[in-house]
C-alpha positions, 0 to 999 in steps of 0.5 A: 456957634449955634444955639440949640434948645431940646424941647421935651416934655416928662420921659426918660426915653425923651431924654436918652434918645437925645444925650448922645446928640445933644453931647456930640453937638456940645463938644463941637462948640454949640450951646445945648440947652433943654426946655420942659416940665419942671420935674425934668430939670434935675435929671437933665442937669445931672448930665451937665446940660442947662434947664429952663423949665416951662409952664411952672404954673400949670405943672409946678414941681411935683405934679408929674411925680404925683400924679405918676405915683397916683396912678400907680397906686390906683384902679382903673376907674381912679386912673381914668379920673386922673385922666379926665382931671388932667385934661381939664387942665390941659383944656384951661391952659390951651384956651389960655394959649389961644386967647394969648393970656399965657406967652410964658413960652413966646417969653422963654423963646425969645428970651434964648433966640435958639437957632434951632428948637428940636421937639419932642414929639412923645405927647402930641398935643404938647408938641403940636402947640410948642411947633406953633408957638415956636413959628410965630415966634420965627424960631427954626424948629424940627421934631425928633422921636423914636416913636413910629406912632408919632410919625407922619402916616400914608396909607400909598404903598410905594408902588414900584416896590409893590410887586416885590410884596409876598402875601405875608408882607400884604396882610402885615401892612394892612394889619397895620392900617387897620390899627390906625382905624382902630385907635380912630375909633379908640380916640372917639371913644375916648371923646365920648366918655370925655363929654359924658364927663363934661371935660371934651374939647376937640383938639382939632378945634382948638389947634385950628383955633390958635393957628387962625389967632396967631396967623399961621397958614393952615396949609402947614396942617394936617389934622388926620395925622398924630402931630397936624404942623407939618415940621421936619421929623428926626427920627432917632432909629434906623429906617431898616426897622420901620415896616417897608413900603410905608411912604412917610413925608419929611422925615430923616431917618438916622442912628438908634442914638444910644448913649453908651457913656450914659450913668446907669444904676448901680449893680454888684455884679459879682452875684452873676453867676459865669456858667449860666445864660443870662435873662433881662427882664424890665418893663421899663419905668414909665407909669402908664405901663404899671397903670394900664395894667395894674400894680397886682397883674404886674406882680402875676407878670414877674412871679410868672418870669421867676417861677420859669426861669427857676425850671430854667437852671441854666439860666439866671434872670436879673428881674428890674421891677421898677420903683412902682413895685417893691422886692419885698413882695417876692417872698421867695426868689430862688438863687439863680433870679436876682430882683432889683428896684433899678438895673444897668439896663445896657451894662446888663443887655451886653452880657444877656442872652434873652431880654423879656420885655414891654416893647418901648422904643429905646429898650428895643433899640438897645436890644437890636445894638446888643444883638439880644433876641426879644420877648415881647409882651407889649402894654400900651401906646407904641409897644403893640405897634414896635411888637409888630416891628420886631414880629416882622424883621423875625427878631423875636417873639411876641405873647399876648400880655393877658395870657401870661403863665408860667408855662407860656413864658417858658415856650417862649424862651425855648423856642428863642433857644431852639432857633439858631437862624433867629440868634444869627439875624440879631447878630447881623442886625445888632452889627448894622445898628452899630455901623449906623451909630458911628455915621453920626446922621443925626449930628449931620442933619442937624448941622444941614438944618442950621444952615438953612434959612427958612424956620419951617 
């Protein structure tokens, strides 16, 4: 049997999208192992999985947490200083890439000789190099994601389905192209402060560079895309949600890959009351939500979902507020809202009638499989982008995150109530992502690859 290595880097999302996959491949005989940061190895052998930490000099135990914990208790100006301090250190270790001073990855690689490395595609820049590393060492690898942002992105409309666009369809897309313009200009922007900072360095240059050194062909590059080494995309969500007509090259697209089996908080669950409707709100537990906005606006964010749902007696709220944030700055939660550090986020959604939410890609997934109709109020990276999904495919609505109140919230639940066509596309969608997840596509695919003989 085969050895199969997933490679992530520090998210829990990484790690969900990929339990059921790596459990299925497990119990068919392959060895699963899982390479990253040294902060995820705890989590990954919980579930039962080995663990080979990576770059221990450069991230040792703690660090990610630290900095998390930093940047959740800091302003803006304090986070874009972390930012600027952690690319430094990116900087460091990349040119230490490049002048072949660090091979602790060739090492590691070479040490396992996995028959298939499946990338985490969550940072870009990180998986870039992993994919490079990865081909000088002769190693088979693909990427898996989840996030639409990390795929490989065309701007040719498939033409043959071009006349079967309405008008509305037209503007949604080239709304969306004009996204990817605009976070070009984002990204110069950013390089800009950078260099003001004396911190920039191009990471065209650099992936460039180490290709040239290490003898990879630069045809296998494309460096106006998110991720420039042309490797084979997993993607652990249904087609059907990506926008139509987007022509994207070497991906597979298979199941929303939910675990169901998965360990979640624990939760009394006698306090849900029967006779009321249930509302789950979480905007979920990566810091950079928490950071972008700030700790203060978060609160106004869930005080405002409390005081709604509490003119809103028919329904009861479990309100996950994440462990950035403590229940004790709540003074006052009236009986029909229960506020918790950390909920059973699937256990909860089977039972939910509304989810409020940031938009991150397994929450969404989770949301459509459970057939739960979405509020969406997105933050930050992929969210505005999966937002624009769940806007399109009518399974939802979506707000503008700095004009939250109190009555907003309320509208929007009410217009969720009031639209009956809306609650029968999540029950139909919710029965696809379900059909789609016993087809075991993502198992398959990767059985085909390890078949193959060729490493790219």
């Amino acid at each position: 049997m085969a050895t199969i290595a997933f490679c992530i880097f520090n998210y829990q999302g990484e790690l969900n999208s990929t339990l059921k996959l790596a459990k299925k491949l497990s119990l068919l005989g392959h060895q699963i192992l899982y390479l990253g940061l040294p902060d995820y190895e705890e989590k990954v052998c919980s579930y039962g999985f080995k663990f080979l930490p990576i770059l221990e000099r450069w991230f040792p135990k703690g660090f990610i947490q630290q900095i998390e914990l930093n940047n959740s208790n800091s302003n803006k100006l304090q986070v874009l200083i972390n930012q600027l301090k952690y690319k430094k250190l990116l900087n460091s270790l990349i040119n230490e890439l490049i002048k072949g001073e660090n091979r602790e990855i060739h090492t590691t690689l070479k040490t396992i000789n996995p028959d298939l490395l499946v990338i985490s595609t969550y940072e870009e820049l990180y998986s870039t190099f992993i994919g490079m590393i990865a081909y000088e060492c002769q190693v088979k690898s693909i990427y898996f994601t989840d996030m639409f942002t990390s795929l490989p992105f065309s701007n040719e409309l498939e033409k043959e389905k071009i006349t079967n666009f309405d008008n509305n369809s037209i503007v949604k897309l080239f709304n969306l192209k004009n996204k990817y313009i605009y976070q070009k200009l984002l990204k110069a922007t950013k390089k800009i402060i950078a260099l003001l900072s004396k911190t920039d360095f191009s990471e065209e240059d650099m992936i460039t560079k180490f290709a040239i050194n290490r003898k990879i062909p630069l045809d296998l590059l494309d460096l106006s895309q998110a991720i420039p080494l042309k490797l084979t995309h997993l993607v652990l969500c249904p087609k059907e949600l990506d926008l139509p007509n987007i022509l994207r090259e070497k991906c597979y697209y298979a199941e929303a890959s939910i675990d169901l089996q998965r360990e979640e908080p624990s939760f009394v669950w006698s306090n849900l009351d029967k006779n009321k409707s249930l509302i789950y709100c979480s905007l979920g537990t990566t810091v950079n939500t928490f950071s972008t906005l700030g700790i203060n606006r978060i609160k106004q964010l869930f005080q405002n979902v409390i005081d709604a749902v509490s003119l809103k007696n028919e329904y009861q709220l479990v309100l996950s507020i994440s462990d950035y944030i403590s229940v004790e700055d709540f003074q006052y939660i009236p009986e029909n809202i229960i506020v918790v550090n950390k909920a059973p986020q699937l256990g909860l959604l089977k039972k939910a009638s509304i989810a409020i939410i940031a938009g991150g890609i397994n929450t969404i997934k989770e949301c459509i499989f459970c057939g739960v109709p979405m509020i969406v109020f997105p933050v930050w990276a992929d969210q505005p982008d999966n937002a624009e999904r769940i806007e399109y495919h009518g399974l939802g609505v979506v707000a503008d995150v700095n004009k939250i109140s109190t009555n907003l919230i309320v509208d929007l639940i009410e217009t969720i109530e009031n639209d009956l066509l809306l609650k029968q596309r999540l029950k139909i969608w919710g029965e696809k992502f379900q059909d789609i997840e016993k087809s075991g596509r993502a198992t398959q695919f990767i059985l085909e690859m390890l078949e193959q003989s060729q490493y790219i």
